[in-house]
C-alpha positions as CSV (number, residue, x, y, z in Angstrom):
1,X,0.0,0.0,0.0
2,X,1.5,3.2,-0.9
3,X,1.3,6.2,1.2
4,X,1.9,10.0,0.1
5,X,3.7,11.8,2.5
6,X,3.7,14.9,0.2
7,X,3.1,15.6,-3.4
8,X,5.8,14.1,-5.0
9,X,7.4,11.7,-2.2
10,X,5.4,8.2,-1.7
11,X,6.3,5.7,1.0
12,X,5.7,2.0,0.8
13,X,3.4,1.7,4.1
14,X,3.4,3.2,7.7
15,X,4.3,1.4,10.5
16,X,7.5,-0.1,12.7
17,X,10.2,-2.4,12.1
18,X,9.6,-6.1,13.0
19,X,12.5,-6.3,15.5
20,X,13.2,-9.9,14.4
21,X,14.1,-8.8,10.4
22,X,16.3,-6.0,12.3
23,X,17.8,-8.3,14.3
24,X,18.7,-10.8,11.3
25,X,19.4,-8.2,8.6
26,X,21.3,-5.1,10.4
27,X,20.6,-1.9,9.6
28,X,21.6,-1.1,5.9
29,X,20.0,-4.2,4.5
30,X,16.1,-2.2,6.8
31,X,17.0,0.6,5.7
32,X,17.2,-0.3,2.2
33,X,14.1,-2.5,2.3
34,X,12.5,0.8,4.2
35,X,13.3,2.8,0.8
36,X,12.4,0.4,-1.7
37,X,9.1,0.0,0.2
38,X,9.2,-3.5,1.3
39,X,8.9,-2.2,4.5
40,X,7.1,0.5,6.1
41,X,8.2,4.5,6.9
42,X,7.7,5.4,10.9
43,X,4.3,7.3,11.4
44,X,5.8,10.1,12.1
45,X,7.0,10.5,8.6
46,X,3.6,11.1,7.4
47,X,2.5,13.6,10.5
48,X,5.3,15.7,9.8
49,X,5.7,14.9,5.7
50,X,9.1,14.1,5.8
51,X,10.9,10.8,4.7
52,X,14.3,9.3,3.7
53,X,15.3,9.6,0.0
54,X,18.7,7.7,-0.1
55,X,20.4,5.2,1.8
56,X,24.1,3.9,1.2
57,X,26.6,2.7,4.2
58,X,27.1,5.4,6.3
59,X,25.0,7.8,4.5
60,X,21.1,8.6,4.5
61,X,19.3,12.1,2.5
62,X,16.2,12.8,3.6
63,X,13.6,15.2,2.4
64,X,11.3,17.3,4.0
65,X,8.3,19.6,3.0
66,X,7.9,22.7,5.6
67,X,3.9,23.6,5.5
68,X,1.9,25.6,7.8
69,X,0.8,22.7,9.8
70,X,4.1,22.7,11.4
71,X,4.3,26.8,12.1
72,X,5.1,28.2,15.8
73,X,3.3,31.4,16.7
74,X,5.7,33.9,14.7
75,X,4.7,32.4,11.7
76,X,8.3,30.4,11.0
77,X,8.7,26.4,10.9
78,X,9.0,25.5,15.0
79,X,12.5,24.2,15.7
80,X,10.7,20.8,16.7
81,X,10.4,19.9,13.6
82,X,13.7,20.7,11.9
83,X,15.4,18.6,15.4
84,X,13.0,15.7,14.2
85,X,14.1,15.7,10.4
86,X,17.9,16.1,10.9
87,X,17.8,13.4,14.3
88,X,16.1,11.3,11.6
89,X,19.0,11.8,9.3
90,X,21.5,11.8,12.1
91,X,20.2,8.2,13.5
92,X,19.8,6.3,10.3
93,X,23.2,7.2,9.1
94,X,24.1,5.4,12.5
95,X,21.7,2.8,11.7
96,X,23.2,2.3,8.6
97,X,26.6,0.8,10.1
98,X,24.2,-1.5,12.6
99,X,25.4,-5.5,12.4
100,X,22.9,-8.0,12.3
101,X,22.2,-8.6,16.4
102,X,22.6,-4.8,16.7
103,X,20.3,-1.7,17.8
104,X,21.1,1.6,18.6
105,X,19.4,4.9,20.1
106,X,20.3,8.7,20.0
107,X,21.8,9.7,23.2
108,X,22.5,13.1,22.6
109,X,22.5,15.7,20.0
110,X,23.1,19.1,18.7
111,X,21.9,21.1,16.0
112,X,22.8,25.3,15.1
113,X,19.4,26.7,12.9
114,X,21.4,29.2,11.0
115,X,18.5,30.5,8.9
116,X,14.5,30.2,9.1
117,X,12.6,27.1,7.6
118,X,9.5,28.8,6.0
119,X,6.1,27.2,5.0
120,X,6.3,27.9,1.3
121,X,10.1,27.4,0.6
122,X,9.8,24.0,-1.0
123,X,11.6,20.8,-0.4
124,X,14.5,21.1,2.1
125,X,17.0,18.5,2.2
126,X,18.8,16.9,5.0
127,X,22.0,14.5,4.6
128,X,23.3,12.6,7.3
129,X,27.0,10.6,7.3
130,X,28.6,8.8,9.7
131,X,31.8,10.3,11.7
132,X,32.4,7.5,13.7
133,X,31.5,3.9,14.6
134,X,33.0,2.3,17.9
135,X,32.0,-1.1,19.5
136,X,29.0,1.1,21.8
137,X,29.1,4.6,20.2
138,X,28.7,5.9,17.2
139,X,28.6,9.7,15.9
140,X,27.2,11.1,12.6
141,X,26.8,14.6,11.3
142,X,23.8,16.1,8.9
143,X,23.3,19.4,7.0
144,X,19.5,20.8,5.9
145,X,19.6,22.9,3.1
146,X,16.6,24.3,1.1
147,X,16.3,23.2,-3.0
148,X,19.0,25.7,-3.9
149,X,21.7,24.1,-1.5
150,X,22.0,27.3,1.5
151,X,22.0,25.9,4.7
152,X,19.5,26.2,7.1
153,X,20.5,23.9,9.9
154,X,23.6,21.8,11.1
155,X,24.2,19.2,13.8
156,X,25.9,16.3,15.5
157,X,24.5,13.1,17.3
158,X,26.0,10.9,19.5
159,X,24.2,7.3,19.5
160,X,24.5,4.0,22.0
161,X,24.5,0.8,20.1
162,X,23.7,-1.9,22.1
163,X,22.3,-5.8,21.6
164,X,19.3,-5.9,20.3
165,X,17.5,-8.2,22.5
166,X,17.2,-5.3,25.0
167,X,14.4,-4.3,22.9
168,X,12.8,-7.8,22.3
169,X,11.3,-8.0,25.6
């Protein structure tokens, strides 16, 4: 069942991972299936009409459209939601260097918003690459620009990786 997340960008379903394929595949192998549709895009993806465009080891673009639903009261795109796209980009670049066995989770991040996202701008992009992978922590970096490449917002993320029965319980 396809799923439109905005004009232009489809998904393949909505839902979560079954921990099991996670747990057999590791993280590049989801996160492909995620993009080819074979799997399905977290809910929030559609609630805040984002959703990852490319996926390679160490590597993830995601894409984003900025509307009015997701306005704070001056009238500009509410931080919230460009922290949710770029931790998105930030996490699956982490989760694209996950081994079979393997989960991880953001522990802390950072971002700088160096210009306004605006309702109206268009497609904004956010690209997400790995900066390190240790045996328990991994860091990644991402950048959101807008369609014409100026960017609006940097960051860094720190992640745990950990086995991933802690989450089959």
């Amino acid at each position: 069942m396809t799923v439109e997340i905005y004009p232009g960008l489809t998904v393949g379903g909505i839902g979560t991972l079954p921990l099991d394929v996670v747990q057999r595949d590791g993280g590049l192998k989801v996160l492909q299936a995620m993009l080819s549709g074979e799997l399905p895009a977290p809910p929030m993806c559609r609630t805040l009409a984002f959703s990852m465009r490319e996926v390679e080891d160490g590597r993830v673009v995601f894409s984003g459209m900025p509307s009015a639903d997701h306005l704070n009261p001056l009238g500009t795109v509410h931080g919230g939601w460009t922290a949710t796209v770029m931790d998105s980009a930030l996490g699956c670049a982490v989760f694209s260097v996950i081994k079979p066995g393997e989960a991880y989770t953001t522990i802390e991040f950072k971002l700088n918003l160096v210009r306004p996202v605006l309702p109206g701008m268009g497609e904004v992009f956010c690209e997400g690459k790995i900066v390190h992978r240790g045996r328990t922590i991994a860091t990644s970096e991402a950048w959101l620009r807008d369609k014409n490449g100026k960017l609006l917002a940097h960051g860094t993320e720190t992640c745990a990786i950990f086995p991933i029965e802690n989450l089959m319980r």
